[in-house]
NUVEXRO-880068 format. One record per residue (C-alpha): residue number from 1; residue in one letter; x, y, z; chain. Coordinates in steps of 0.001 Angstrom, whole numbers. Last residue first. Layout:
  num  residuo       xx       yy       zz  cadena
  NUM        A        X        Y        Z       A
...
***
This chain:
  num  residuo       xx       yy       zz  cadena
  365        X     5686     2625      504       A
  364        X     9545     2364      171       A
  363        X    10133     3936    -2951       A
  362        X    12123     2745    -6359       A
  361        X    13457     4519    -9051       A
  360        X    11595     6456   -11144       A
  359        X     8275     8182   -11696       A
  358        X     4719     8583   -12271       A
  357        X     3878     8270   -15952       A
  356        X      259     9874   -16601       A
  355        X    -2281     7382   -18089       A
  354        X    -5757     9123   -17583       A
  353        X    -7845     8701   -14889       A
  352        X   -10753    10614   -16757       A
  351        X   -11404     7649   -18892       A
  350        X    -8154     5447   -20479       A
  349        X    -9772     5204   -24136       A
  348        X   -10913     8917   -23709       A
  347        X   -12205    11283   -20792       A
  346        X   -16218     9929   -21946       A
  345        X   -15468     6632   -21813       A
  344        X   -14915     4524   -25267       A
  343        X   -18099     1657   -25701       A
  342        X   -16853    -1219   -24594       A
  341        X   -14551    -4254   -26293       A
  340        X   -15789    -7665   -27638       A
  339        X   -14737   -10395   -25157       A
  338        X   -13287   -13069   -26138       A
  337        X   -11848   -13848   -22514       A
  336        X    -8103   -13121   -23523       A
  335        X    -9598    -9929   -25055       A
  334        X   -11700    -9206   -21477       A
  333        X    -8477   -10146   -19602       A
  332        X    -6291    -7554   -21802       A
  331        X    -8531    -4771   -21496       A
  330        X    -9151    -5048   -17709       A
  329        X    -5479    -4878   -17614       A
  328        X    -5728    -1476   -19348       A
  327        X    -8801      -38   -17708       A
  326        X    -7235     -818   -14216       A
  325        X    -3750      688   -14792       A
  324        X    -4273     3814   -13823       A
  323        X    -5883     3022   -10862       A
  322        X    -1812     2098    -9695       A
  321        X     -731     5508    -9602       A
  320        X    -4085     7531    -8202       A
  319        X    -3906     5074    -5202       A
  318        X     -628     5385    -4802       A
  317        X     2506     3045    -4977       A
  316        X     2710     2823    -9250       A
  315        X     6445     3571    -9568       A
  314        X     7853     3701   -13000       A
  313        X    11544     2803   -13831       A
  312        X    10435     -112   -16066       A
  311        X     7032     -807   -15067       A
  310        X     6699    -1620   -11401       A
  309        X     2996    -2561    -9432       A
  308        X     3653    -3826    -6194       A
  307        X     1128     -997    -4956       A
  306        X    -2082    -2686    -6802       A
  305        X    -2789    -4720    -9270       A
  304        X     -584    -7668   -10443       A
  303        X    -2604   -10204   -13267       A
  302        X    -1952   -14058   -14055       A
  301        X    -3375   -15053   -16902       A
  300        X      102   -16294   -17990       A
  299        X     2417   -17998   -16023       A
  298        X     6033   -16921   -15720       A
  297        X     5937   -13373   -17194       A
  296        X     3261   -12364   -14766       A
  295        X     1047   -10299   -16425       A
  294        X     1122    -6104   -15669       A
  293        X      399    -5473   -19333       A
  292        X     3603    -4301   -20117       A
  291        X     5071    -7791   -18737       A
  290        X     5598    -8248   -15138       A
  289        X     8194    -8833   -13154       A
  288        X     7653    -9347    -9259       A
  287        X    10737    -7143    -7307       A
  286        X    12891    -7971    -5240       A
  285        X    16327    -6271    -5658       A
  284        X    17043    -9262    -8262       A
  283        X    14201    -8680   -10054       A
  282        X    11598   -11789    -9657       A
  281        X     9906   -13937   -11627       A
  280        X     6554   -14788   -10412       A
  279        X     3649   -17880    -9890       A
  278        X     6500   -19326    -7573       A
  277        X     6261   -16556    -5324       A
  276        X     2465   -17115    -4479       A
  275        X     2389   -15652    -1191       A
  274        X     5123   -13191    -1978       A
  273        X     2516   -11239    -4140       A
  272        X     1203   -10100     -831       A
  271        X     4150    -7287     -290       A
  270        X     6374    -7389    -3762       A
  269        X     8878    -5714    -1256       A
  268        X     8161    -6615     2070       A
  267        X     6969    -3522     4103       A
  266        X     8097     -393     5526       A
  265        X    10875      915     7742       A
  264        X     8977     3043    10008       A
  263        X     9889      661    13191       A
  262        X     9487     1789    16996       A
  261        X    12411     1176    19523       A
  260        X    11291    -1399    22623       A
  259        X    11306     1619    24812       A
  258        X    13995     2373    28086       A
  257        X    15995     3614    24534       A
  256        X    19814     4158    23542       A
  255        X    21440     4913    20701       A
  254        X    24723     4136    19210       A
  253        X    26910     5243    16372       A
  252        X    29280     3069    14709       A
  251        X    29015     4083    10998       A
  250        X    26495      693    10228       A
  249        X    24232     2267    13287       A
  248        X    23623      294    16733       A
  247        X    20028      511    18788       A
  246        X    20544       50    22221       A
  245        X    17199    -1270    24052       A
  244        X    16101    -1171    27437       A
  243        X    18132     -676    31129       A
  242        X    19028    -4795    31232       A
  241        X    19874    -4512    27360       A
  240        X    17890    -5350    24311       A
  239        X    19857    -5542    21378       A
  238        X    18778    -3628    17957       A
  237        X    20943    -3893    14720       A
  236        X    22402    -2577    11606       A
  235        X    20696      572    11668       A
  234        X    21440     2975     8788       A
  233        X    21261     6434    10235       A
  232        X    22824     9223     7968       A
  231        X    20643    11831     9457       A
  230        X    19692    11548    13500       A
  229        X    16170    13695    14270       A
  228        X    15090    15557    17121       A
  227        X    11556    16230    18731       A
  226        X    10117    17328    21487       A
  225        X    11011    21265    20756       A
  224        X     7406    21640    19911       A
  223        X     8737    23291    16763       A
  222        X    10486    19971    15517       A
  221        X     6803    18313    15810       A
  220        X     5078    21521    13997       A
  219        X     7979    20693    11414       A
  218        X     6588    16938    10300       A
  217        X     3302    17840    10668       A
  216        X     3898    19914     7658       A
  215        X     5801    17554     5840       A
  214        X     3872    14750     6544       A
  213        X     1200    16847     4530       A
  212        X     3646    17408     1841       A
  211        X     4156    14519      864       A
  210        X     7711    13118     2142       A
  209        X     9823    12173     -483       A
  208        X    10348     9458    -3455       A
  207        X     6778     7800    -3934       A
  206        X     5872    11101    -3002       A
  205        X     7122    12909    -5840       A
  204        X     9091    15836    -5834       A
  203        X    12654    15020    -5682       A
  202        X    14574    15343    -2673       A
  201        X    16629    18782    -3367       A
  200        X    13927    21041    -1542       A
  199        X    14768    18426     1697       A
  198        X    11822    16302     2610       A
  197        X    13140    12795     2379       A
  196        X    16173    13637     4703       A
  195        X    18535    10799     4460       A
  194        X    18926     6753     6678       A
  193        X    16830     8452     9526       A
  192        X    16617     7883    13095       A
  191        X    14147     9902    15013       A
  190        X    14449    10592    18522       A
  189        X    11065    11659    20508       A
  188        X     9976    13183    23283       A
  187        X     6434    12157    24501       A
  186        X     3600    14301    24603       A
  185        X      854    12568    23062       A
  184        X     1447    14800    19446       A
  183        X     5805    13943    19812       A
  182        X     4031    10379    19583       A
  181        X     2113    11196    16593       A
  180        X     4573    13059    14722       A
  179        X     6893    10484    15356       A
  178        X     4958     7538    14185       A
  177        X     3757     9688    11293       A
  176        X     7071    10417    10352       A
  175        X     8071     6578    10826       A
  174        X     5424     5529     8253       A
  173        X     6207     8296     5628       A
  172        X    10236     8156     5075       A
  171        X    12847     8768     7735       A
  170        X    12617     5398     9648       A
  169        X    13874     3823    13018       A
  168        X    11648     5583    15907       A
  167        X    12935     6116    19718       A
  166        X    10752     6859    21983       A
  165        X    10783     9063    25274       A
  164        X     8148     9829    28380       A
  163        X     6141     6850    28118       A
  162        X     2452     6794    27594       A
  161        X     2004     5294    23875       A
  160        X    -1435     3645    24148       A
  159        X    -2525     6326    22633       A
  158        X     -404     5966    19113       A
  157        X    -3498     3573    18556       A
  156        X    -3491     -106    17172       A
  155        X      372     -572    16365       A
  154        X     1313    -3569    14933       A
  153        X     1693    -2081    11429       A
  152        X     4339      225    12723       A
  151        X     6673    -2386    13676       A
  150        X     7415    -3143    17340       A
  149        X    10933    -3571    18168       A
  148        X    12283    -7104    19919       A
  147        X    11643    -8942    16388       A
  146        X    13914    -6034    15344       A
  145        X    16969    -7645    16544       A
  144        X    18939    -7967    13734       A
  143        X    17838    -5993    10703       A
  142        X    14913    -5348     8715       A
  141        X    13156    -8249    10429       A
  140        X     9242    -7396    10669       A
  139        X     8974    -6550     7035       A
  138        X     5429    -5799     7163       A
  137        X     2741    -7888     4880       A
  136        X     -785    -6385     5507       A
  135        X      270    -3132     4374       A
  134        X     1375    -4308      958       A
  133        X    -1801    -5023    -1173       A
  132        X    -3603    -8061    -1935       A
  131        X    -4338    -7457    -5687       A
  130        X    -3330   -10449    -7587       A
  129        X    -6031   -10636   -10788       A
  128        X    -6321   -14740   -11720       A
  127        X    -7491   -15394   -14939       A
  126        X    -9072   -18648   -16627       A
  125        X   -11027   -19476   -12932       A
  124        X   -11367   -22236   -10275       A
  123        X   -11673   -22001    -6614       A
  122        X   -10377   -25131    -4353       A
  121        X   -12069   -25410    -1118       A
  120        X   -13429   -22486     1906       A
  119        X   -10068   -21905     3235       A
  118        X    -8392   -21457     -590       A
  117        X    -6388   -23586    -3298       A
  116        X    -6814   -21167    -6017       A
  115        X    -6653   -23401    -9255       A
  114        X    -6025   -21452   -12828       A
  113        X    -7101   -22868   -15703       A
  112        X    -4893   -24392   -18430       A
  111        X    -6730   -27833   -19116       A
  110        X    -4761   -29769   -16865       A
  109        X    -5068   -27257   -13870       A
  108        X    -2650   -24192   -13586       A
  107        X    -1686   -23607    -9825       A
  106        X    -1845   -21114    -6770       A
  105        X    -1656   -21672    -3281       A
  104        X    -2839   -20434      470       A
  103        X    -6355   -18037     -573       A
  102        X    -7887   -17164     2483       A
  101        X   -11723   -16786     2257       A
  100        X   -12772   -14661     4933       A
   99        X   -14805   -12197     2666       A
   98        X   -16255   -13449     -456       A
   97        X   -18077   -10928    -2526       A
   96        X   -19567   -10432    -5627       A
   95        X   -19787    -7109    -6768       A
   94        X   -22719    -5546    -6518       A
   93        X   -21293    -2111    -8687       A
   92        X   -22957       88    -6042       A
   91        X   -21984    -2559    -2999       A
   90        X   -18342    -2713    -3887       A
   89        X   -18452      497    -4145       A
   88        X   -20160     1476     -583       A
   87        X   -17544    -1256      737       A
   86        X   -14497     1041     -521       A
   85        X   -16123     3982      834       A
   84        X   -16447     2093     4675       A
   83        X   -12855     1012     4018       A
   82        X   -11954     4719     3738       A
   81        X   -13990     5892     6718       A
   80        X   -12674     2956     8679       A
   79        X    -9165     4126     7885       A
   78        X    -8948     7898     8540       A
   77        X    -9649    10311     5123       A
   76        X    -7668    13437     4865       A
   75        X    -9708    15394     3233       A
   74        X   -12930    14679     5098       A
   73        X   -16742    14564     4335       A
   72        X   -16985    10790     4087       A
   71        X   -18672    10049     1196       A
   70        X   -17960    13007     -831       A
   69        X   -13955    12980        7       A
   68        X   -14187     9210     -808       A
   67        X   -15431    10174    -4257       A
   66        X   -17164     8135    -6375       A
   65        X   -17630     8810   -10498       A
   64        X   -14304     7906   -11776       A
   63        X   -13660     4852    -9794       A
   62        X   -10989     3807    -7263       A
   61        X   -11006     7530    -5651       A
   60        X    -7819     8353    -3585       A
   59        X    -7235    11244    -5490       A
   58        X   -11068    12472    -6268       A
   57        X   -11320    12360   -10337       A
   56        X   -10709    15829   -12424       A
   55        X   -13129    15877   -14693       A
   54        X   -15131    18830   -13591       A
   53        X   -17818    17280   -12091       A
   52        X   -15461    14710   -10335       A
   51        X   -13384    17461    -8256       A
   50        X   -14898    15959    -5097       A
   49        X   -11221    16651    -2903       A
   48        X    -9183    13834    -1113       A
   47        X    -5747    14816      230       A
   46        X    -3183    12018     -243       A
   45        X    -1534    11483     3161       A
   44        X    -4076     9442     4159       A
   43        X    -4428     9351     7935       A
   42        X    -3521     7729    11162       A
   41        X    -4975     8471    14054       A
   40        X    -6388     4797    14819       A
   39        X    -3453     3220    13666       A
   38        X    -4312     1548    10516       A
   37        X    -5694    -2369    10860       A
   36        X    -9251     -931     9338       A
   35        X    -7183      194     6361       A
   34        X    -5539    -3061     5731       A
   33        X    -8661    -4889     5988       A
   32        X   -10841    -2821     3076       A
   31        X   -13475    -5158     2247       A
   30        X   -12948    -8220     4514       A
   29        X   -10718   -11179     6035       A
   28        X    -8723   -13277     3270       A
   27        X   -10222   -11382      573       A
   26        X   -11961   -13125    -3083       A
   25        X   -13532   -10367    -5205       A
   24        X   -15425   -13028    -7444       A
   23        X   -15922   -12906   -11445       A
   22        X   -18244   -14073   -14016       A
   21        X   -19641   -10655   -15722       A
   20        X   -16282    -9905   -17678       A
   19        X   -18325    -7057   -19997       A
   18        X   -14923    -4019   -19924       A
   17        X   -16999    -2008   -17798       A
   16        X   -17635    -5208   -15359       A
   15        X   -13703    -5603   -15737       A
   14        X   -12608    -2263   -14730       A
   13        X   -15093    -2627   -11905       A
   12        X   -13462    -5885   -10458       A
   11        X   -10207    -3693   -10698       A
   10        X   -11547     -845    -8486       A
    9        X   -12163    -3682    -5601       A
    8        X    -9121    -5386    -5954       A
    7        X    -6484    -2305    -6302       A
    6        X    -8561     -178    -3342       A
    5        X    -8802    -3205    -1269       A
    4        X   -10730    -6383    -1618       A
    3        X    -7821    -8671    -2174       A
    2        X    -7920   -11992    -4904       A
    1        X    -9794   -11198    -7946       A
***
């Protein structure tokens, strides 16, 4: 299991349930690292309630008995508290662990098995589960110039955000919460967006639109009077300029900013899974392809968990998307490993998770 977030840490206890007892949760820093590099105020935008008793498994939950809402006493969980949960699990289902143990490469030894070439020496193992997220892996150069801008996962706390105007590029959840936060300090704000993701015609899934918390945050900003946003904004470009920054649009509008402009504009698409390309084919919007059983077409044995996750038109960015999966690659491993299968859980042959589509097209989460 490479990655000890939410995808790495729930699929390690897919595969205890399923009777895989030799495994290690491999993570290049620690349990949870992409939440503890959040913003300070940021949030999930998933609400977290302890519905568990009655079958209906907390949101953001990565198992079907815990619940971060339980743990923590929040809804809307910060960072630390959610990396604090995911460590609690981790702990519960003693999992082994190994923390700081960066894994560069990715090959097939003689005999078929899979060689992690990590900090700490080469690891060896017959299946290889790819779970290292997205958040850690921002796309820093959307267009030209952004090096000069400062992405949203570089940002430690919106606090440190004194001036008296911003400018944000992004429409969708990271440069909402940019905005909302800034407009929050104070600070005027001008927010570029490509299309309204909260209209009533955007569709209604938040792999697609604005959730509806961002949505609500979203027009107490616009009420403050602090903020204003720019439709139809595709940015082709950022130069710096003696006075600050002007940021150009693909129709020929300009804007201007004494800031280096903010970025909402996500991450790279197949996020972590970009550190082993090779191991991957890839769609030609970039995309990892995966068989039904989320296996890497190209070298078998080799598992995607998490965000990355695609199946057909089917988005799996959540936390309640992609657990659905768990059970069914943890299935397939424990049948490649000989494994006889487990007794059925109590919500069926998927558990109280379920296997729910979740929608089409493609999101930028």
């Amino acid at each position: 299991m490479v990655g000890a977030g939410p995808a790495g840490v729930g699929m390690a206890v897919a595969l205890r349930r399923h009777g895989v007892r030799r495994l290690a949760v491999i993570d290049r820093h620690q349990v949870g690292a992409s939440f503890l590099s959040w913003p300070q105020e940021t949030r999930f935008i998933t609400p977290s309630f302890y519905s568990n008793p009655f079958g209906l498994a907390d949101l953001n939950a990565i198992t079907e008995t815990s619940s971060p809402a339980l743990s923590a006493g929040m809804e809307h969980l910060d960072g630390p508290r959610y990396a604090q949960y995911l460590a609690r699990v981790a702990q519960a289902h003693d999992l082994p662990l190994a923390p700081g143990c960066e894994v560069s490469a990715l090959t097939r030894g003689a005999r078929g098995e899979f060689r992690l070439q990590t900090s700490k020496g080469v690891a060896l193992a017959r299946a290889v589960v790819w779970a290292t997220g997205e958040y850690q892996y921002p796309d820093l150069r959307p267009f030209a110039g952004a090096a000069d801008c400062v992405h949203y996962a570089e940002v430690d706390s919106w606090s440190a955000f004194d001036a008296d105007e911003y400018l944000v590029v992004g429409g969708y959840e990271s440069g909402v919460d940019a905005a909302v936060n800034l407009v929050a300090g104070g600070a005027r704000v001008q927010l570029l967006a490509r299309k309204s993701t909260w209209d009533p015609a955007s569709p209604h899934d938040p792999s697609l639109s604005l959730s509806p918390y961002s949505r609500q945050r979203l027009y107490q900003a616009l009420d403050s009077g602090r903020l204003e946003i720019a439709f139809g904004v595709n940015v082709v470009e950022a130069r710096r300029r003696d006075a600050g920054f002007t940021v150009r649009a693909e129709d020929g509008r300009t804007f201007t900013t004494a800031q280096p402009p903010i970025l909402g504009t996500g991450f790279l698409r197949g996020g972590g899974a970009q550190v082993i390309r090779d191991a991957f084919d890839w769609t030609p919007d970039g995309r990892p392809i995966l068989t039904e059983h989320d296996e890497s077409t190209l070298m078998p044995g080799l598992f995607l968990a998490g965000p990355q996750v695609r199946q057909e038109q089917r988005i799996y960015c959540f936390i309640y998307k992609f657990r659905q999966r768990f059970d069914g690659v943890a299935r397939t491993i424990a049948q490649h490993l000989g494994l006889p299968p487990p007794e059925p859980a109590a919500g069926g042959a998927w558990g109280p998770f379920g296997n729910a589509d979740c929608c089409d097209e493609a999101c930028e989460c």
